[in-house]
C-alpha positions as CSV (number, residue, x, y, z in Angstrom):
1,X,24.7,96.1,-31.8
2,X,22.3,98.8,-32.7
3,X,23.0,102.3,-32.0
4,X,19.7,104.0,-30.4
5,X,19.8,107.9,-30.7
6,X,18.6,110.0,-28.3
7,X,18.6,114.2,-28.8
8,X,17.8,116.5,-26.6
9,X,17.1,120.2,-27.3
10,X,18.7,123.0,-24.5
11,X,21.4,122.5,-22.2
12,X,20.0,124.5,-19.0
13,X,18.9,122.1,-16.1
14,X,16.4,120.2,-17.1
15,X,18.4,119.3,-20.5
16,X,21.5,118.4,-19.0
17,X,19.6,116.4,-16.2
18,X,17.8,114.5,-19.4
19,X,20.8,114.2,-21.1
20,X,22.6,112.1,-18.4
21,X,20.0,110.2,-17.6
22,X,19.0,108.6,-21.1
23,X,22.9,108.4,-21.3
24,X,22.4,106.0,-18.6
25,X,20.2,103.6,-20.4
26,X,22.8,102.8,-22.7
27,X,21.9,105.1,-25.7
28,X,23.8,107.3,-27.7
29,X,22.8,110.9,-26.5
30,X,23.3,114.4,-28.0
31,X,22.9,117.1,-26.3
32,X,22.4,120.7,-28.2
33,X,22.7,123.9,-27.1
34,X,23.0,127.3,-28.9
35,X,24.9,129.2,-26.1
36,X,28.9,129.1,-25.9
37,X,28.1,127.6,-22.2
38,X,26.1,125.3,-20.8
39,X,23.4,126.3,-18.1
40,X,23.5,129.9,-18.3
41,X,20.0,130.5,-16.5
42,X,21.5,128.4,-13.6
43,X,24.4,131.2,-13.1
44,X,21.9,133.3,-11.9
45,X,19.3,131.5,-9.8
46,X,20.1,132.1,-6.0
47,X,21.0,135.7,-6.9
48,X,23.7,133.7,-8.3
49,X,24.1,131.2,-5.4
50,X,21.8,128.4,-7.1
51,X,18.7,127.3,-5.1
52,X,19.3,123.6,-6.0
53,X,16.0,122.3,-4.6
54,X,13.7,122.5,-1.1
55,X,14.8,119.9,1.5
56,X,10.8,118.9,1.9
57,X,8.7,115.8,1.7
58,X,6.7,114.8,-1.8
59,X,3.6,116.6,-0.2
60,X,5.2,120.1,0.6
61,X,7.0,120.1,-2.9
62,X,3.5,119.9,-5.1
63,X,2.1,122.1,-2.2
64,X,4.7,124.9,-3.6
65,X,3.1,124.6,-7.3
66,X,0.3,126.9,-7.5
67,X,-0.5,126.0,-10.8
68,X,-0.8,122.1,-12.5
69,X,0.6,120.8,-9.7
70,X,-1.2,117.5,-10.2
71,X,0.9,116.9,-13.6
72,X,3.8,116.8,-11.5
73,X,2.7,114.1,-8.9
74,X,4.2,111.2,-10.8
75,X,8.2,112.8,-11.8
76,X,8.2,114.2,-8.2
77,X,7.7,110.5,-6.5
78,X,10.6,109.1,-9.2
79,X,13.0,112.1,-8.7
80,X,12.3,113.8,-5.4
81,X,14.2,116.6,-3.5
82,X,16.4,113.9,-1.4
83,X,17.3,112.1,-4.4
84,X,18.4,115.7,-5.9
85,X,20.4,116.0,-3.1
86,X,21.9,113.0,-3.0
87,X,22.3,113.3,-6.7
88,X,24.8,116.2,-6.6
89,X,26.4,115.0,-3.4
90,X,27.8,111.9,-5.5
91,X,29.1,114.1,-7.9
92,X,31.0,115.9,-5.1
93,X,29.1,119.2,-4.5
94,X,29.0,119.5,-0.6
95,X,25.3,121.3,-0.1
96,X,23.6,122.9,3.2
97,X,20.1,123.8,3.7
98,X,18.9,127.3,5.1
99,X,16.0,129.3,6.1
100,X,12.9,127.8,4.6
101,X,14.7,124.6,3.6
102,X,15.8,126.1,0.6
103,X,19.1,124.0,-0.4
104,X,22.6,125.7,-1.8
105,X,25.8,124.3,-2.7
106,X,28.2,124.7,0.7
107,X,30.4,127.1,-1.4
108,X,27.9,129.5,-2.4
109,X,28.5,129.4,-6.1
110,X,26.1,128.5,-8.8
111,X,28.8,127.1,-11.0
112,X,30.0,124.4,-9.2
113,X,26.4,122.7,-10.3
114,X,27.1,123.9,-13.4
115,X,30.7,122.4,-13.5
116,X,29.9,119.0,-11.7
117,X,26.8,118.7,-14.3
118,X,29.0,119.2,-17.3
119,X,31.8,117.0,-16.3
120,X,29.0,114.3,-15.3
121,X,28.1,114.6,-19.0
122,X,31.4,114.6,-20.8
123,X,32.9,111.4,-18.3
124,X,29.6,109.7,-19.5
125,X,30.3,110.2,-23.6
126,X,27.1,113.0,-24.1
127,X,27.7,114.5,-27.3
128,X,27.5,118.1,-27.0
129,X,26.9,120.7,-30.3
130,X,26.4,123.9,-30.2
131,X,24.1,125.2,-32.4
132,X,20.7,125.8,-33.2
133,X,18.0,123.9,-33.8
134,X,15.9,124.9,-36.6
135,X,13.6,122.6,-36.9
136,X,12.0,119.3,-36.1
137,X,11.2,116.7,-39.0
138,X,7.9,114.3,-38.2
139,X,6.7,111.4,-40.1
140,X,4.1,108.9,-40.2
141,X,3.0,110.7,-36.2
142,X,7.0,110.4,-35.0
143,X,9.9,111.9,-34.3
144,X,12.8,111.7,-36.6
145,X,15.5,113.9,-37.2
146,X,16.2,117.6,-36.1
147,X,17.5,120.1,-38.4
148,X,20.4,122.7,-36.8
149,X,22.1,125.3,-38.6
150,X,24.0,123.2,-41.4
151,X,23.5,119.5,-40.6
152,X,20.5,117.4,-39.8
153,X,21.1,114.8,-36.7
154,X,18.7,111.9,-37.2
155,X,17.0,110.7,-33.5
156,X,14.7,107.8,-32.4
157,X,14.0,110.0,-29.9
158,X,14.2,113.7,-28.8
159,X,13.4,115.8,-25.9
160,X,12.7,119.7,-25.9
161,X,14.4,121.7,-22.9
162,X,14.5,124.7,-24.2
163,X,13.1,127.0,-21.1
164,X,10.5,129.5,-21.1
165,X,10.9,133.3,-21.8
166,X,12.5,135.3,-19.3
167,X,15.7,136.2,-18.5
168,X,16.0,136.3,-22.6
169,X,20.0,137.0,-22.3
170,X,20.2,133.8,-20.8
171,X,19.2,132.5,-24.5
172,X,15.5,131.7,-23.2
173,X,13.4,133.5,-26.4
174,X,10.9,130.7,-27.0
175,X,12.4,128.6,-29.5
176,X,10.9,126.1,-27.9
177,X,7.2,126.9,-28.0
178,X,7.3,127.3,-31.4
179,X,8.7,124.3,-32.2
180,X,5.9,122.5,-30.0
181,X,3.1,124.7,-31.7
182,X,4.0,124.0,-35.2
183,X,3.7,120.0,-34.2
184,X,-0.2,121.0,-33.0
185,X,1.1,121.6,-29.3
186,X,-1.0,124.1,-27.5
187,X,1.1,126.6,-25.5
188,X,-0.8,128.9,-23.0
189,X,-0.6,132.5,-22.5
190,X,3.2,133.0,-22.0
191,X,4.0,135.8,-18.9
192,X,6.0,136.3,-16.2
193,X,5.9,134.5,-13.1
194,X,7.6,135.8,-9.5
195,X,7.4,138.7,-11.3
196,X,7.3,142.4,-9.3
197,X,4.1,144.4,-9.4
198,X,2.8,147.7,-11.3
199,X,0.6,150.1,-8.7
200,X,-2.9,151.8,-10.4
201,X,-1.6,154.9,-8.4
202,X,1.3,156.8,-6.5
203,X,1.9,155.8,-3.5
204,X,4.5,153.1,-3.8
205,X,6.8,155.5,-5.6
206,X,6.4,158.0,-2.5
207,X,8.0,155.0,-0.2
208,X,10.2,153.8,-3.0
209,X,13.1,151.8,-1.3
210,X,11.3,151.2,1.9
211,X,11.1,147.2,2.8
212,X,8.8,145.9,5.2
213,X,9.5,142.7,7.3
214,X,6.9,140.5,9.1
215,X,4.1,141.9,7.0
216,X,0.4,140.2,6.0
217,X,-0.1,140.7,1.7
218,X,-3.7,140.1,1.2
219,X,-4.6,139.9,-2.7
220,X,-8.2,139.7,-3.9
221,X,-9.7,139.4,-7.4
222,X,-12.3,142.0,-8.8
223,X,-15.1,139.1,-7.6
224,X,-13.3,140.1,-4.3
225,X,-12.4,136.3,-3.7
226,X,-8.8,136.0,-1.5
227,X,-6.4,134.2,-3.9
228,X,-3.5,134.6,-2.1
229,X,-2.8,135.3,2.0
230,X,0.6,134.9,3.5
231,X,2.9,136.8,6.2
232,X,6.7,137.8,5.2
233,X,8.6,140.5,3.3
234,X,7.8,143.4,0.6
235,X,9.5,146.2,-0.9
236,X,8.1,149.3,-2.4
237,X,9.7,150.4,-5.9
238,X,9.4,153.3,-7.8
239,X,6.7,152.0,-10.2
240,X,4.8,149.0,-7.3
241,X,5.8,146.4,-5.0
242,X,8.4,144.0,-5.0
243,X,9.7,141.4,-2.6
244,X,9.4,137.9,-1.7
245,X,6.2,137.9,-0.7
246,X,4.8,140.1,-4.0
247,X,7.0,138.0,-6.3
248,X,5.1,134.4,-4.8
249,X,1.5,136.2,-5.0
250,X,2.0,137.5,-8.5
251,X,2.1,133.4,-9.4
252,X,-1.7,133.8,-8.9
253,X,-2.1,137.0,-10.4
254,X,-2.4,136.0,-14.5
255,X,-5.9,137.5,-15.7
256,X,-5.1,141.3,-15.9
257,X,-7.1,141.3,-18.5
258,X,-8.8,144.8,-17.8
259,X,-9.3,143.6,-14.0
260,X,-7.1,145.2,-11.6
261,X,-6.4,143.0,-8.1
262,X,-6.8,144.7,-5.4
263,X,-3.6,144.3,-2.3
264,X,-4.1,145.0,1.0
265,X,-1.0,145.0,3.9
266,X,-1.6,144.3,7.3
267,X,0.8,145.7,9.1
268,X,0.6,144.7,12.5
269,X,-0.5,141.7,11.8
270,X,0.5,140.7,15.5
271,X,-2.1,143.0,16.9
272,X,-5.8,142.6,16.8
273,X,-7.8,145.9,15.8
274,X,-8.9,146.2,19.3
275,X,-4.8,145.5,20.7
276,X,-4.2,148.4,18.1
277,X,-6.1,151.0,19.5
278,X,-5.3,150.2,23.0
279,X,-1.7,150.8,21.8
280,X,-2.5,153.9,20.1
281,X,-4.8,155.6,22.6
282,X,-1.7,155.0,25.1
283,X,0.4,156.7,22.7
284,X,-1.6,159.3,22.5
285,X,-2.2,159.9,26.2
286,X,1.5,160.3,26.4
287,X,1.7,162.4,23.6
288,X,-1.3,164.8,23.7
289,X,0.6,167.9,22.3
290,X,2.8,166.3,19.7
291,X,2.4,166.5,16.1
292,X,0.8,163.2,15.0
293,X,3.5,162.6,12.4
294,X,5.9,163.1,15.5
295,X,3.9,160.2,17.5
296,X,3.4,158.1,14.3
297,X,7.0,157.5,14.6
298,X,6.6,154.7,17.1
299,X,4.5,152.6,15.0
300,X,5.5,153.3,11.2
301,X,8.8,153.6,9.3
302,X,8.9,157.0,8.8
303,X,8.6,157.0,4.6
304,X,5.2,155.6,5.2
305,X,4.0,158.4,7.4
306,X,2.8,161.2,4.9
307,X,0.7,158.2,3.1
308,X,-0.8,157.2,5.7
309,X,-2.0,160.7,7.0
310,X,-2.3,161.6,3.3
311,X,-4.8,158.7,3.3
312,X,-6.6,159.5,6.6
313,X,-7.2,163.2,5.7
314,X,-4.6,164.3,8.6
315,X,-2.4,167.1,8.8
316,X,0.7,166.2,9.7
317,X,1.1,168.9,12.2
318,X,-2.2,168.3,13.9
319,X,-1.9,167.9,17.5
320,X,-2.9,164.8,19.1
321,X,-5.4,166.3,21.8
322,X,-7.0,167.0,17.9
323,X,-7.2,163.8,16.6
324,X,-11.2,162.9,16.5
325,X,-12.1,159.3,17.4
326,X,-13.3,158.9,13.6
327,X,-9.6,160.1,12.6
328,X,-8.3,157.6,14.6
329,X,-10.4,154.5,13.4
330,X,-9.2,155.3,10.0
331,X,-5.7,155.2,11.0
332,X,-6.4,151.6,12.7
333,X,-8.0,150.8,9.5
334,X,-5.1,152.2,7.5
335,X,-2.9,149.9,9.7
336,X,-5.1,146.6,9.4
337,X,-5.6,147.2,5.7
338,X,-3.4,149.3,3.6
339,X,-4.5,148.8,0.0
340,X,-3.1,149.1,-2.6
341,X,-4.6,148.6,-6.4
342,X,-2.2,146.6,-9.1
343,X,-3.0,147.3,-12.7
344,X,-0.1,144.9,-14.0
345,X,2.7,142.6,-13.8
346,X,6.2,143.9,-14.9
347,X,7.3,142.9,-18.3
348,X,8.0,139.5,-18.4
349,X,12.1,140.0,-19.2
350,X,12.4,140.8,-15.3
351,X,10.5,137.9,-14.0
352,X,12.4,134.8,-12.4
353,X,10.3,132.3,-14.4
354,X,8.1,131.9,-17.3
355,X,4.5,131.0,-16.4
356,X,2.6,129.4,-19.3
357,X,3.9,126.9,-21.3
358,X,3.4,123.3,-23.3
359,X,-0.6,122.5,-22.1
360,X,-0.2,119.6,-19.8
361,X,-3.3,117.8,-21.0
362,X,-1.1,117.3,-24.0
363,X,1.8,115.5,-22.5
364,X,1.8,112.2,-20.5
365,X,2.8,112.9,-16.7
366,X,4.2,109.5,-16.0
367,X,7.1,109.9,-19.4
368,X,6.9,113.8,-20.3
369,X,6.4,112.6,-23.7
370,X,3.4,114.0,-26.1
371,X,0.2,113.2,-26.7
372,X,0.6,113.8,-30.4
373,X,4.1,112.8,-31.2
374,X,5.4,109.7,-30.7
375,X,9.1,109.9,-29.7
376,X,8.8,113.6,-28.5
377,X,9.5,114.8,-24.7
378,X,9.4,118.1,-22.8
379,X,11.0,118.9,-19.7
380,X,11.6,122.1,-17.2
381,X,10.5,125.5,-18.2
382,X,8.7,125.0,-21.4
383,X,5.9,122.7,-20.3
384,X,3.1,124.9,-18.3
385,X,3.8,124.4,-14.6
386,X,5.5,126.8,-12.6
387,X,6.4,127.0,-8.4
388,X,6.9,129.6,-6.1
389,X,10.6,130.4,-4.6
390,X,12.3,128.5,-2.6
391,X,14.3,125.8,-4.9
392,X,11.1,124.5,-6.3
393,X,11.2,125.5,-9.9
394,X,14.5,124.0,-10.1
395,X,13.0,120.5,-8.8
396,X,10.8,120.5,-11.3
397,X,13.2,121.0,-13.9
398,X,15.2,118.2,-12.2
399,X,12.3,115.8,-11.8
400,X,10.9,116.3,-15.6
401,X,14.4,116.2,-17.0
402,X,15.0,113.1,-15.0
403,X,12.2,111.5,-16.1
404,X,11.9,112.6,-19.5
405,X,15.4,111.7,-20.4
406,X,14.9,108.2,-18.9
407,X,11.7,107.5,-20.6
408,X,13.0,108.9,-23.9
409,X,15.5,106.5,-24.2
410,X,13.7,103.7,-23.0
411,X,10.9,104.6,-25.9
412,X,14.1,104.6,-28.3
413,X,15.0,101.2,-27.5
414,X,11.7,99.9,-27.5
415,X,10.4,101.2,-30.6
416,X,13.7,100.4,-32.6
């Protein structure tokens, strides 16, 4: 009987998931990864928790993936969020679904994924070696063989899974991309995605530490076009913003090439401008000969009060029977729009994900394998897709892995 040899490059979700599913085609699979243990970047996903997947339909998934999300149509339908479910429920890890039908294991703790993935693999008979791979040897347009540090491990077959760029510690430094570009793979413009935000200014560092809730993030481009709109939660940092709401606009933000966005914060998005000055014209009726940073106290957190007046060009002892009706437009204004200019992302070492990757138009979406190799998958973080928060990331590592290591296998047997 012949022996069909399938490899696969990095042992983080998307490996391990392709791994175990070419093992199931009957194929002799090896699975390599340079880190002492396997799935390091899944330790700390879910603030160490593990976000598994999204409990959502098909549509709602590829709704969540702001960029190439019509690459991913065809592994989402063969591996969807139920079928990750029910994937890691037969291999006894109990999960529960929260707020936003984000998905966690019932126990709260990434490495029981980890643990019921790496047993998965050794009951099925997946080689693992760790090590690093070197290099990939092509001939004739295919795959063949992949060099690591002292041996060479011939292949009919190999899949790359070696993540993107961030979280580096995790053992995510690229590897990968080069590998791809030196077998004529384009990769695109690597940076970070849910990343937190750099401020062209001050004021961010004045509220540093102060979180607002139930919020409005409006981000425009310099053509002044609205590329992302959305209500929830923000945090102001010593050098920007931060937050889940910043972290799932900054997926939009990736030219900064001399433009700088512009932010603005509703934040009463529950009132209309007219409800809003109603509101504060009572206030102010009650409170004619307060200070208006005394009367401001009402409606603001109180680390956003000198800003705001700061903004307005008002004292912060001025009394309220003071306040003219154009000082109190601006306020409304202030409170309807709060901008805020962002001249960059962070570095890309502190973002969740890598966006960027493998160009899609260079991989076949229905097998994850190349356009220009023959033999040659990718799957997860390296190819150029990338989600917002919320277990979606990991879905697509699942559903590329899944398919990739099916299909690579199946091309193994087929071509040998």
């Amino acid at each position: 009987m012949k022996e069909y040899n399938v490899v696969v490059i990095g042992g983080g979700a998307a490996g391990m998931m392709a791994a175990l599913q070419a093992k199931k085609q009957g194929v002799h699979v090896t699975l390599i990864e340079k880190n002492e243990k396997l799935g390091r970047k899944i330790y700390i996903t879910g603030k160490g928790r593990c976000n598994v997947t999204n409990e959502c339909d098909i549509e709602t998934m590829l709704l969540n993936i702001p960029h190439n999300a019509r690459f991913m149509h065809s592994s989402v339908r063969r591996f969807t969020p139920s079928e990750t479910m029910t994937f890691f429920e037969q291999l006894n890890v109990p999960l529960k679904t929260e707020r936003g039908g984000r998905v966690f294991p019932c126990s709260d703790k990434a490495y029981d994924i980890i643990d019921a993935l790496f047993f998965a693999l050794r009951r099925q008979g997946v080689k693992i070696i760790k090590d690093k791979a070197e290099a990939l040897v092509v001939q004739n347009g295919s795959i063949q063989a992949v060099k690591l540090t002292n041996q060479e491990i011939l292949c009919d077959a190999l899949v790359i899974a070696t993540g993107g760029v961030s979280y580096p510690t995790t053992g995510s430094n690229g590897a990968g991309h080069e590998m791809a570009q030196l077998l004529g793979h384009t990769v695109t413009t690597l940076q970070g995605g849910l990343v937190p935000l750099v401020e062209n200014g001050e004021d961010c560092s004045k509220m540093q530490g102060l979180s607002l809730r139930n919020v409005t993030l409006t981000v425009k481009n310099k053509k002044k076009k609205v590329i992302f709109e959305e209500q929830g939660e923000l945090l102001f940092t010593h050098f920007g913003l931060s937050g889940p709401l910043v972290l799932k606009a900054s997926s939009q933000m990736r030219d900064f090439d001399g433009d700088i966005y512009s932010l603005t914060i509703d934040l009463k998005p529950a009132l209309t401008e007219e409800q809003l000055e109603d509101r504060l014209l009572r206030e102010f009726k009650n409170n004619s000969n307060r200070n208006i940073q005394n009367v401001l106290e009402s409606l603001l957190p109180r680390l956003m009060i000198p800003v705001m007046l700061e903004r307005a060009q008002i004292l912060g002892d001025t009394k309220i029977h003071d306040i003219t009706k154009k000082q109190r437009m601006k306020l409304i204004d202030l409170f309807k729009r709060f901008s805020i200019k962002i001249s960059e992302k962070r570095p890309i070492e502190e973002a969740i994900i890598t966006a960027g990757g493998v160009k899609t138009k260079e991989i076949d979406p229905k097998s994850m394998m190349s356009k220009l190799v023959n033999g040659l998958f990718f799957a997860g973080e390296i190819i150029d897709v990338d989600a917002y928060t919320g277990g979606f990331n990991l879905q697509i590592a699942w559903s590329t892995g899944f398919v990739a290591g099916e299909q690579a296998a199946i091309f193994a047997k087929k071509e040998k």
